[in-house]
N, C-alpha and C positions, 0 to 999 in steps of 0.2 A: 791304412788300406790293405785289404785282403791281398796275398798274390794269387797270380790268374791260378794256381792249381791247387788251392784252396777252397775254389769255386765251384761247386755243384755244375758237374756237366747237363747240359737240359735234358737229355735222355734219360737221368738217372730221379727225375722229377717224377711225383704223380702226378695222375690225370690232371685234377684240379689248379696244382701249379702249373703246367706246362701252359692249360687253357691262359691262364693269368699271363704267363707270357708269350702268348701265340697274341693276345687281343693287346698286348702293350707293343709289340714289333708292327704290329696291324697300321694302330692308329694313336699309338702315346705319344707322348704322356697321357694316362688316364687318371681321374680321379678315385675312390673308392667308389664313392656311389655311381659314375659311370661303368666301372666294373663292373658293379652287380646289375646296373642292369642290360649292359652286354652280355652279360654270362647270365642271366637268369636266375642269381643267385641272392641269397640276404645280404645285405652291408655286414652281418657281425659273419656271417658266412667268408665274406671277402676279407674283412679282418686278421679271421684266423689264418686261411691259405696266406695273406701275404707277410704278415707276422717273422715266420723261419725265413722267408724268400729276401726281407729287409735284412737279417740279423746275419745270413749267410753272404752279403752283398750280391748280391743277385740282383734286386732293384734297388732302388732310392728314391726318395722323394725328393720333386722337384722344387726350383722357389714357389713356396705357395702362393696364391692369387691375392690380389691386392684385400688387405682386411682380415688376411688369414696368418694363423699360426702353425708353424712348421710340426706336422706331426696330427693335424688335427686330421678329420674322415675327407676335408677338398683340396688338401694337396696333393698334386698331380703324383703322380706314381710314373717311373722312367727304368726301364731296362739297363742294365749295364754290358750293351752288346759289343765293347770292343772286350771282353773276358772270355770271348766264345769265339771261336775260328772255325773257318770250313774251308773248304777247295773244292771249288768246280772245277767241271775239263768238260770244252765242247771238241768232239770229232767229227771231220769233214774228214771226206775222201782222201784229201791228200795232207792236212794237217793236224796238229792238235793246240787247243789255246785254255790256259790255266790262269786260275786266279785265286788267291787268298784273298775271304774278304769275313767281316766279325757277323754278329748274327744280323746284322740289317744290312745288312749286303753292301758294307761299306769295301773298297776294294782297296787291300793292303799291298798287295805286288802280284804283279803278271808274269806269263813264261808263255814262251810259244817251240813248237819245235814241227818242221816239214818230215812228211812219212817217206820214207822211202819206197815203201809197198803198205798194201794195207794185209797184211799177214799177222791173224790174231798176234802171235810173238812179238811183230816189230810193234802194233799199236800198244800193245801191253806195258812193254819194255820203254818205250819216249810216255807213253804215263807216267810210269815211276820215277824216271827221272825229273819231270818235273814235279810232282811230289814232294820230291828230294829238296830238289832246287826251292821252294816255295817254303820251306820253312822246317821247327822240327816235328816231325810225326806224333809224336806225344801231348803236345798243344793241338794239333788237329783233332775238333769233334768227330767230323766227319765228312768223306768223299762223296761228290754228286756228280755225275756225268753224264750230261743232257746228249741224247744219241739220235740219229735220225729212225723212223722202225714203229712198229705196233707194242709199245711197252705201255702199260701200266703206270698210274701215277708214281707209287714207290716200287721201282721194281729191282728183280738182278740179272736178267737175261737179257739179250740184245734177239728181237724176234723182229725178222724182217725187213732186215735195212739194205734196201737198194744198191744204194751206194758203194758199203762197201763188200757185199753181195756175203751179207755175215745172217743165217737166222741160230736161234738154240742157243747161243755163245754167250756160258754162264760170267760173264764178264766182270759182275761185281767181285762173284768168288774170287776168280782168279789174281783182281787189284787188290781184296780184304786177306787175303794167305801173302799177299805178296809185301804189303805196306803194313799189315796191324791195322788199319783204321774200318771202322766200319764203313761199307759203301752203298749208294744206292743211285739207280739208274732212272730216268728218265725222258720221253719224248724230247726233243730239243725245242720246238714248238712250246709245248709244254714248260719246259723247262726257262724260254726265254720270257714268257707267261708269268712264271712263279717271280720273277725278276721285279718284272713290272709291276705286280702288288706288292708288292714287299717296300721299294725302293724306289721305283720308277713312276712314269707318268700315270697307270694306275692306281696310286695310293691313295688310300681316303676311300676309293672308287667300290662300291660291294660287288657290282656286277656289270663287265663288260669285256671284251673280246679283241684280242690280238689276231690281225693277218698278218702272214708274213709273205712277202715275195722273194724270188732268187732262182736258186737253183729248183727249189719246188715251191709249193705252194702250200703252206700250215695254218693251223688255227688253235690258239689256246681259249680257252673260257673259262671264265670265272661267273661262278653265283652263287650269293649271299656269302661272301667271301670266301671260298671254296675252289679251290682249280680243279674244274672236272675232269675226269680220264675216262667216265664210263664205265659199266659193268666189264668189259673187257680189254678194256686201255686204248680203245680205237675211237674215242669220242675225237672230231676234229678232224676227218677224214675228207678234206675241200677239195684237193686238189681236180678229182676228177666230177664235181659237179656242175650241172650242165647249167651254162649260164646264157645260151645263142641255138636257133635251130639250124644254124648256119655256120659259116668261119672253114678256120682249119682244125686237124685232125689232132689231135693229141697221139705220140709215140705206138701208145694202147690202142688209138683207132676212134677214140672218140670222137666227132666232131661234136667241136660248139662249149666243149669243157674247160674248166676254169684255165687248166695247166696248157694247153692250148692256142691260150692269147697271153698268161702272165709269168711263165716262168723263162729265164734269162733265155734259153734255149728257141722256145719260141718267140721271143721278140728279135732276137740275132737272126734268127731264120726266116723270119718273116721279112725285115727287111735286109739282110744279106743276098737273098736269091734272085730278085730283081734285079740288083744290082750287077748280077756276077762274082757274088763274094762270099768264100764260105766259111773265111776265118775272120769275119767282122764279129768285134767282139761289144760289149754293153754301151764301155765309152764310147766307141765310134758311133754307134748308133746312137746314142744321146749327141753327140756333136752334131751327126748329122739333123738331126731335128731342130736342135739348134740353127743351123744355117738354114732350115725351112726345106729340107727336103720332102716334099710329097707322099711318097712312100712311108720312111719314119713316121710323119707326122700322122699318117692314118691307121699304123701297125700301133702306134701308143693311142691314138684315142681310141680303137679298139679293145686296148688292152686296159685302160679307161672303165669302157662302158663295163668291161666282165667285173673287174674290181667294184664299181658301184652297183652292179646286179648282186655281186654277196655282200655288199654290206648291207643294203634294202634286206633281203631274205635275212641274213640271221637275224634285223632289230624285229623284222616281224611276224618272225619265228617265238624268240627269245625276249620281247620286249627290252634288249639290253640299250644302256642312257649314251653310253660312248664303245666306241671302235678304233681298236689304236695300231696304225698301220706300221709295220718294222720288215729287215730283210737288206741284202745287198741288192736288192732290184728297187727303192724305195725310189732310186733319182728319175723315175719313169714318171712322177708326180710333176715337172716341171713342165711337163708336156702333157699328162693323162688326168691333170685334175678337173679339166670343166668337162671331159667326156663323162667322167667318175660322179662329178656331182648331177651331173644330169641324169643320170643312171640311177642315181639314189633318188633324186623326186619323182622319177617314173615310177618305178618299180617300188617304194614303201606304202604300204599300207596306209588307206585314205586318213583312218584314226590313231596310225603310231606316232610316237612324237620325234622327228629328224634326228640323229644320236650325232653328238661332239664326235669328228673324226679326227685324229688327235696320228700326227707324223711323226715316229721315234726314228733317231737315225742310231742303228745298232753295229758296232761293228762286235765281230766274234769274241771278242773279251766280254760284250756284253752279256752273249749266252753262256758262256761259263758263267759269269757272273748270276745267273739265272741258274744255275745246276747246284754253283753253292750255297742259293737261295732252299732250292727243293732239297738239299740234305740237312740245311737248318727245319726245316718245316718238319719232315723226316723223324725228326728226334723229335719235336715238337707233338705229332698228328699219332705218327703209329711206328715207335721207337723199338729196333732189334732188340731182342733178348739180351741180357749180358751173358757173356762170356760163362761157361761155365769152369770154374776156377781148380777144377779137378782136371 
């Protein structure tokens, strides 16, 4: 057996093989002749590109199907993705959470570290450390770091994040001078998106869409197996879409918008304030619904019906088959799903066909896990220049 650094890095791949294994991480084991004609290409076409791709251990063939001989054009063809390392890091406001995982987004080991401040320096700085901590720098392909903000599917800038009130902030640069590794940034929405095709309950799936709830409101899409970001990186822009001619106001002033009824902030405040409470937090307020509080229970089916007004709109927007709910606000489902499904048969379109709504329980390992999905893709899709060695 080859050792892993022996191993063609996938960035260092052409086009053709990379496709070869972008459609094997996708959906393999594949056949040849599934190959080609996923890829569009001749059988002896597909021969050729995977030929070096076998001989460098890159792939291998799986046990061939019953009746088959190993080696012939229908045994399955299989990735050898634990030879490929990456590392996510998602950043929230107040933390950061890391993860090594191989190219299929298997997860080798975590780290987490609390921010003291969010002061370009200090975020940078509890990066690298976990970096450090996560393995050696030299078997890492490559850094992904799923961010909240208006970026671009593979991006290096941090534009526009709220949170932690950062735009312009050449972020990747600063991690790639700082680690050696090549880095690449993207939406965290996005990024926890890329997760779920890759490895998660989207697999197999060519086109369908993640919400997320919590602290805000996101949206990843995927079509024809593709995770959209848009001509400008701002495809998935939910948060503020109006889903009630009525309700409360969103922060911005909105009334009736999504972030309004479903993000942490507004369902605390919606029902905290009746109460006399301003520091009820998620749990409480799931407790209390639990024990049938009146208030709760109508602040979640409210937040209910917004949820199932966007899922009706994107499937009949977007004709997409399934919609797969994620988020730290997810446990609002125990209380908001008959509002939600009732929202979805109102509001779909008389001739769409109802989409599989599909409840991922993510916690923040899972969206790094999702960043070091989008830097495998990354090398995969539209891979940095190498280094220039002068």
């Amino acid at each position: 057996m080859q050792r892993r650094a022996d191993v063609p890095r996938l960035g260092s791949l052409g086009p053709s093989a990379r496709a070869v294994v972008r459609a094997l991480l996708l959906a393999g084991p594949l056949s040849r002749a599934e190959l080609a004609r996923r890829l569009e290409r001749s059988p002896a076409s597909i021969t050729k590109i995977t030929q070096p791709l076998l001989a460098a251990g890159l792939i291998s063939e799986d046990t061939a199907p019953l009746g088959e001989s190993r080696g012939r054009p229908g045994a399955p063809l299989v990735l050898q993705a634990a030879r490929h390392r990456f590392i996510g890091v998602k950043v929230t406001s107040d933390e950061v959470y890391a993860v090594r995982a191989d190219a299929s987004g298997l997860v080798e080991a975590t780290g987490h570290r609390r921010l003291a401040d969010v002061a370009q320096a200090t975020v940078v700085a509890e990066i690298i450390e976990l970096v450090n901590e996560l393995g050696d720098t030299g078997e890492i392909q490559a850094l992904g770091v799923g961010i909240a903000g208006q970026m671009s599917r593979f991006d290096d800038t941090v534009r526009g994040n709220v949170y932690l009130g950062w735009d312009d902030v050449p972020l990747a640069t600063m991690l790639e001078r700082a680690t050696g590794i090549p880095t690449v940034l993207s939406g965290d929405a996005r990024a926890l998106t890329a997760g779920v095709q890759w490895s998660g309950p989207g697999r197999g799936t060519s086109d369908f869409a993640v919400v997320t709830v919590g602290v805000g409101v996101g949206l990843g899409i995927v079509l024809d197996d593709t995770v959209l970001a848009g001509p400008t990186g701002r495809a998935g822009m939910l948060g503020h879409h109006r889903v009630s001619d009525s309700g409360p106001s969103c922060p911005r002033g909105h009334r009736g918008c999504a972030s309004a009824f479903l993000t942490t902030a507004a369902i605390t405040h919606g029902i905290g304030v009746p109460h006399g409470r301003s520091d009820l937090d998620l749990a409480t307020a799931f407790e209390l619904a639990e024990a049938g509080d009146d208030v709760a229970l109508r602040v979640f089916a409210d937040a209910g019906h917004a949820l199932g007004v966007l899922i009706a709109q994107l499937v009949n927007i977007l004709g997409l088959p399934a919609v797969i709910l994620a988020g730290d606000g997810l446990g609002m489902l125990a209380h908001a799903r008959p509002a939600m499904e009732a929202a979805v048969a109102e509001h779909l379109d008389p001739h769409a066909t109802p989409p599989s709504v599909v409840a991922f329980s993510s916690g923040f390992d899972e969206w790094a896990r999702g960043a070091a999905v989008v830097a495998c893709q990354w090398m995969l899709v539209d891979p940095p220049d190498p280094p220039d060695p002068t």
